[in-house]
C-alpha atoms as one frame of an Amber mdcrd trajectory, in Angstrom:
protein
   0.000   0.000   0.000   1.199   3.096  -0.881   1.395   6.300   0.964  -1.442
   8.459  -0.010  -0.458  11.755   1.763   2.927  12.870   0.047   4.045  16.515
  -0.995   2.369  16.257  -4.229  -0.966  15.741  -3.014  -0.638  17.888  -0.124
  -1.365  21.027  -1.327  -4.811  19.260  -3.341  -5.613  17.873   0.009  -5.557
  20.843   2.027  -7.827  23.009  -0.850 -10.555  19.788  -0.684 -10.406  20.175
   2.892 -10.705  24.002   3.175 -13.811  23.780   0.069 -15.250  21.665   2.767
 -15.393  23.829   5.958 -15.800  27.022   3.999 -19.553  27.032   4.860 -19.409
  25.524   8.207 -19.881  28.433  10.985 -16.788  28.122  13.394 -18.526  28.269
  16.652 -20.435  24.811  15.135 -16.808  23.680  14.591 -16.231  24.649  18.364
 -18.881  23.287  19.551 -18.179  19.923  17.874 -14.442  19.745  19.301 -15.502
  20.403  22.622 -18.029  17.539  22.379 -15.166  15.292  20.654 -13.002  16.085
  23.867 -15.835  15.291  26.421 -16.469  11.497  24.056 -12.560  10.993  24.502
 -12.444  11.910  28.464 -15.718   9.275  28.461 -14.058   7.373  26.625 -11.243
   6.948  28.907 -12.549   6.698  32.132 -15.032   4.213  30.963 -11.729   1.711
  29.851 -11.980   2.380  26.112  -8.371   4.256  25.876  -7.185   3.642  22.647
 -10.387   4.864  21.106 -10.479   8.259  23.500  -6.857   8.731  22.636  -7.867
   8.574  18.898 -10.688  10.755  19.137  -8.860  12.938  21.282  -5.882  13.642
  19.290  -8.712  14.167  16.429 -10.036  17.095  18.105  -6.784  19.437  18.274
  -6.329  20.612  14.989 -10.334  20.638  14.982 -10.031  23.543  18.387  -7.550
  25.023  15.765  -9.496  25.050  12.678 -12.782  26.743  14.501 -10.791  29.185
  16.623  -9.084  30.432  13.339 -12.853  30.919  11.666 -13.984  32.095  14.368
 -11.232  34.750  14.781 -11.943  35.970  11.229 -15.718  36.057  11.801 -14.945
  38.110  15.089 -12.379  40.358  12.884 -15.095  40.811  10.060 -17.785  41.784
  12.517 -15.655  44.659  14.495 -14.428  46.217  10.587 -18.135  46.250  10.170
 -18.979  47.475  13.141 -16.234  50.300  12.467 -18.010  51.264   9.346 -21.221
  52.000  10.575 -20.382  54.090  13.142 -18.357  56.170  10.969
């Protein structure tokens, strides 16, 4: 089997993965980590470890992908808010 992710199709997987998420709000991303981090703590204390690790290590860059939308949501909403009072 060969390796799939290489640094040819890196760049083509990152743009299918960002067409993806474009229309997904980022506080629905957030809210979807957080609940991936509270299945991986269940996970964990119930015995299940290897899955909760999995799930767990799933939901990092997924924190990191909503905070960044959210930022630029939070960013896009102050220019506006800039505009209209001036």
């Amino acid at each position: 089997m060969e390796n799939l992710v290489n640094q040819e199709n890196l760049e083509d997987i990152r743009e299918l993965i960002e067409s993806k998420i474009a229309d997904v709000p980022g506080e629905l991303i957030l809210v979807g980590a957080i609940g991936s981090l509270l299945l991986s703590t269940y996970l964990n204390k119930t015995g299940h470890t290897q899955a909760g690790s999995v799930i767990g290590k799933l939901s990092i860059p997924i924190i990191g992908i909503g905070l960044a939308k959210y930022k630029d949501l939070l960013k896009s909403e102050l220019e506006n808010f800039k505009a209209a009072v001036q």
